[in-house]
C-alpha positions, 0 to 999 in steps of 0.5 A: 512459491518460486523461490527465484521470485523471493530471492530476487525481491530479497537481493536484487530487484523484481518487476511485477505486474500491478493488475490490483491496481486503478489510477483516478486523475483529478484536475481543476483549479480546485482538485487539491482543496477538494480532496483535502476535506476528503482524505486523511492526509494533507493534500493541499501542503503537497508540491508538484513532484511530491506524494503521500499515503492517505485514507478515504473513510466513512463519517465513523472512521472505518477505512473505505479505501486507502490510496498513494497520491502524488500531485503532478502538474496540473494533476492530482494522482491517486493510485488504489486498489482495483476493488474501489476503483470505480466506487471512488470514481463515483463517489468522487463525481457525486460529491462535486457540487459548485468546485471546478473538479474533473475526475478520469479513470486512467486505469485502461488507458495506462498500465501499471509495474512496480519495482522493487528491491535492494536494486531497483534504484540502479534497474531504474536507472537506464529509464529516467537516463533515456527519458525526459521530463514531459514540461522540457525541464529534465532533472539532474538526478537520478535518485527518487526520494520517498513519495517523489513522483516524475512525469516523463515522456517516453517513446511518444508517450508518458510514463509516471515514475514514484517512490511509494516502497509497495510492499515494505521494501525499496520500490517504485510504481510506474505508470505508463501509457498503453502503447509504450508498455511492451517497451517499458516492461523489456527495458526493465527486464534488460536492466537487471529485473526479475519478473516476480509473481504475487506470491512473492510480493505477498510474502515479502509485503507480510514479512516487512508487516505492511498492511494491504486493502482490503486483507488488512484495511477495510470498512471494519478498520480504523486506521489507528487499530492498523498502525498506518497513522504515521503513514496516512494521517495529518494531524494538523490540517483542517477537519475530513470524513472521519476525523472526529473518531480519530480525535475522539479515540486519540485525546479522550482515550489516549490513543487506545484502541480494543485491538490492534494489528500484529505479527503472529508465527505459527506453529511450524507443522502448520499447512498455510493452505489450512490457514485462511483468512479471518481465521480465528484467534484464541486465548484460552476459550476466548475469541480474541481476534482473527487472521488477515494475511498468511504466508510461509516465510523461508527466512523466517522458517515457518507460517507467518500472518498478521492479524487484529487481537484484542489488546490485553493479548498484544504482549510479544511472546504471547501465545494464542491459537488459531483455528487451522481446518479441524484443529487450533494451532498455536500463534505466537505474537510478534513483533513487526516487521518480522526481522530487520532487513 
């Protein structure tokens, strides 16, 4: 890892590129509505301008796909994972029956960067400064709250500017046009950002514990073994895909779920490079999870990851052993995130 990469996630901000991501658009009158018997979250309380995280789960409650969604316009805007993308596309257009609903895959027409720092807001500054917003209207302020989204015009096109903090620390996502790209990313570079490669945006996503699909979310999760609930669940809005696991394990099992995910710290002699993930976790001759994502961490000083473990091994300070190549290694359970920042 460069650490001129993590420095600059750590103090500044870095500019990276978001080549794991696709972008789905829906319009139609009836596109909120749609996607609220859908999703987990409340997509119809949503006001323009305004997002928030969601799920995408099967009837039994396992994650299929985790999305940042922002209602813009005549729009709804989902960003996700690469991997789903055109899964979602399709399955989005299977399920429309008599609703007034379009779905487009912007993913090679726009490019996606993110932003992210203790600086970003003030790198972003020039850009929302220069631009305009795409109704006429403009906005006064420069600041971007939590899960808020602008739709600019810029250089004859438009760039899309949202506060979804990607890897657990201050950032932005932007979309923007292809032709406009170029411009954009030397805009931001001249602002003050530092182009950040993936091994510095994995590292600092690990550190602030924040799960990514599909390493830590996936068809074998729910969310609730994740710990995104806060984050991706409504629990008052109606009935979606999926909700009559989450209900059942909340009011019938108080929330108790067989394993849950962790922080956990290596030994320091261990080799990340030995570690992969779905390694095994052991207490003792007990398989009692595994590993998901794995880094070493300067701050901290050693190999960090999370991983799922059963829930009589979850107790900060526990020592477990994972598997490392030929050997076990020990791996402390740890509290999330990894330090305050």
């Amino acid at each position: 890892m460069n650490p001129d990469h993590y420095r600059a996630l750590k103090e500044t901000a870095g500019l990276i590129r978001r080549l794991d991501r696709g972008r789905i658009a829906l319009t139609g009158v009836d596109r909120a509505d749609y996607l609220q018997g859908l999703l987990t979250n409340d997509i119809v309380a949503l006001r323009d301008g305004r997002g928030c995280y969601a799920a995408y789960m099967t009837p039994q409650g396992r994650i299929v796909a985790d999305t940042e969604l922002f209602s813009l316009g005549e729009k709804l805007l989902l960003d996700v994972h690469v991997s789903v993308k055109d899964m979602l596309v399709q399955r989005f257009a299977e399920l429309v029956f008599t609703e007034d609903v379009e779905i487009a895959d912007w993913t090679e027409a726009w490019v996606g960067y993110a932003v992210a720092g203790p600086t970003a807001e003030e790198c972003l500054a020039p850009i929302l400064a220069e631009s305009f917003s795409a109704d006429g209207r403009g906005s006064t302020s420069m600041a971007i709250e939590d899960h808020e989204c602008r739709l600019l015009s810029r250089g004859g096109g438009s760039l899309v500017v949202s506060r979804t903090d990607p890897f657990g620390t201050k950032g932005f996502d932007l979309w923007v046009e292809q032709p406009g790209a170029l411009e954009l990313w030397s805009t931001l570079l001249e602002a003050g950002c530092t182009e950040v490669d993936a091994t510095a945006t994995e590292l600092v996503r690990i550190e602030n514990g924040r799960p990514a699909f599909p390493l830590d979310l996936n068809a074998e999760t729910i969310p609730l073994e994740a710990g995104i609930e806060d984050r991706a669940i409504s629990f008052t809005k109606g009935c979606y895909v999926g909700q009559e696991v989450i209900v059942r394990v909340l009011h019938r099992g108080h929330g108790r779920v067989s394993r849950k995910l962790t922080g956990l710290t290596m030994n320091q002699s261990v080799d990340p490079a030995s570690l992969s993930a779905g390694a095994s976790l052991w207490h003792g001759d007990e398989s009692v999870g595994e590993v998901t994502s794995v880094a070493f961490s300067p701050t901290v000083g050693g190999v960090i990851g999370l991983g799922y473990v059963k829930r009589d091994q979850l107790e900060p300070g526990t020592v477990l052993q994972v598997t490392a190549g030929a050997e076990r290694v020990s791996a402390v359970v740890t509290v999330l995130p990894f330090f305050s920042s």
